[in-house]
C-alpha positions as CSV (number, residue, x, y, z in Angstrom):
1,X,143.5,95.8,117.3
2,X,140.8,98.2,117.8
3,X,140.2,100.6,120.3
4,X,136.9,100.9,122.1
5,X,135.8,104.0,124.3
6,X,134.6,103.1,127.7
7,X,131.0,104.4,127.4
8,X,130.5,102.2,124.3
9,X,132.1,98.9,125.8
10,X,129.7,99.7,128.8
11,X,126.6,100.5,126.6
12,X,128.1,96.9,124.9
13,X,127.4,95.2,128.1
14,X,123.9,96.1,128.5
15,X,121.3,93.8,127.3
16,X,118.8,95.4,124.0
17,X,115.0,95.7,124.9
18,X,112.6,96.0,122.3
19,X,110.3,99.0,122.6
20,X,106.3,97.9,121.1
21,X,103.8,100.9,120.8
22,X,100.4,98.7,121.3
23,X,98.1,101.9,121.4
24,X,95.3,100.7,119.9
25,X,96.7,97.3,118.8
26,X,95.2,94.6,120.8
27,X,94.2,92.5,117.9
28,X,98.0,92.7,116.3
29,X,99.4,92.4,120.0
30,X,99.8,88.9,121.1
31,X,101.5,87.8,117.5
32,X,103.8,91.1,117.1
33,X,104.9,89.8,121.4
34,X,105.2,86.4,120.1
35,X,107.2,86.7,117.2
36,X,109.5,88.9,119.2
37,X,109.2,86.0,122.2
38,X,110.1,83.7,119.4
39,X,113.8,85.4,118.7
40,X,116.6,82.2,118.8
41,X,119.2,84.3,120.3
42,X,121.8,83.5,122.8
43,X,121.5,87.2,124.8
44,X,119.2,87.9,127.2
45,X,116.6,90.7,125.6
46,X,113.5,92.4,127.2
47,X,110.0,93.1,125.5
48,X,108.2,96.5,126.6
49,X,104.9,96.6,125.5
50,X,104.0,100.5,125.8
51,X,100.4,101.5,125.8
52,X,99.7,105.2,124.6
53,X,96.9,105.8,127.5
């Protein structure tokens, strides 16, 4: 059995976002959020689209 430390069974818990620098990108934009929209998984994830300005 393994041992896991509180702080990493509660980071565990958390659902992952995915960070998307866009300065710039707003011809790339809309298929890089697709793609990412597109992800067949059964978690919950977020998108943040982060613009430079």
């Amino acid at each position: 059995m393994f041992y896991i430390p509180g702080w990493l069974y509660n980071i565990t818990q958390h659902s992952p976002a995915w960070v998307v620098p866009a300065r710039n990108e707003g011809d790339s934009l809309r298929g890089a959020v697709a793609s990412l929209l597109a992800l067949d998984t059964a978690c919950e994830y977020e998108v943040l689209v982060v613009d430079g300005d």
